[in-house]
N, C-alpha and C positions, 0 to 999 in steps of 0.2 A: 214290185211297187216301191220299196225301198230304194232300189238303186236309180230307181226313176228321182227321187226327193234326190239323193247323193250327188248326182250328176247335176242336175240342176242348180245345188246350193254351191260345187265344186266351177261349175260353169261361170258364179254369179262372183265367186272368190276371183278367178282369174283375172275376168273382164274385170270388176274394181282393182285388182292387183296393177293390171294393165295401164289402167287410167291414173293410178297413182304415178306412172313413170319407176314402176318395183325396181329396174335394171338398178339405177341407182338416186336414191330420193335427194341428195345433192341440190336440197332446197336453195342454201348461200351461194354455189358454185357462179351462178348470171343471172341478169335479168329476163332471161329468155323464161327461167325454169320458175322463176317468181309470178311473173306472169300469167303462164302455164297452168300452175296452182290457183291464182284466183279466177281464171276464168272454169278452171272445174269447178271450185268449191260455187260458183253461183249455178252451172249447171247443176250438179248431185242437189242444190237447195229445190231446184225449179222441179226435178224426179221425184225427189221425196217428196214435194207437193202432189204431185199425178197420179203417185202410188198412192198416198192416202185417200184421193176423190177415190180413184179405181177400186181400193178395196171396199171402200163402204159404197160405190155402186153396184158392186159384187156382193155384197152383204158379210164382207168378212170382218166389217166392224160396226157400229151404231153409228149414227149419224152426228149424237152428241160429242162420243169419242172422233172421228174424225174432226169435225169444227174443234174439239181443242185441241186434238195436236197440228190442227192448220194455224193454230193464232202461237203455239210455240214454234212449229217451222216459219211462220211469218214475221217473230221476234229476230229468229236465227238468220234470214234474210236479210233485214233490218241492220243485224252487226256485220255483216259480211258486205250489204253496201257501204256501210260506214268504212269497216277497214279498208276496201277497194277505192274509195273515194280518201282517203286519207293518205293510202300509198302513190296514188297518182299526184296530189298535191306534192309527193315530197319526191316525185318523178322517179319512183320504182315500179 
């Protein structure tokens, strides 16, 4: 049971490793890779929304806890379209 949890959290390390671009994070190197970054960080915002519906559809949290960390991931959303909207204005 154990290496079931293991595998599964080792799984979840990768696949975000992955999506970070781990090879090498070379944020400044292009526009390519700045890009790259914000179209994840709106993704990983829109997931961490899914997973909080899903858990507390699943009942692994209250529904009051869920609605408030939907209205802090909704703030964090919020700055992330600002930043993205702010980068494009200044054509990065």
């Amino acid at each position: 049971m154990i290496w079931k949890y293991g595998a599964r959290r080792w799984s979840l390390h990768k696949g975000a490793r992955k999506g970070l671009g781990a090879g090498g994070w070379g944020l400044g190197k292009n526009m390519q890779n700045i890009r790259s970054y914000r179209s994840a960080a709106l993704g990983s915002q829109s997931e961490v929304e899914t997973q909080i519906d899903l858990s507390c559809r699943l009942g692994f949290i209250s529904k009051e806890a869920a609605e408030e960390t939907l209205l802090m991931a909704g703030q964090v959303g919020r700055m992330l379209h600002a930043l993205v909207t702010s980068l494009e204005r200044k054509g990065i």
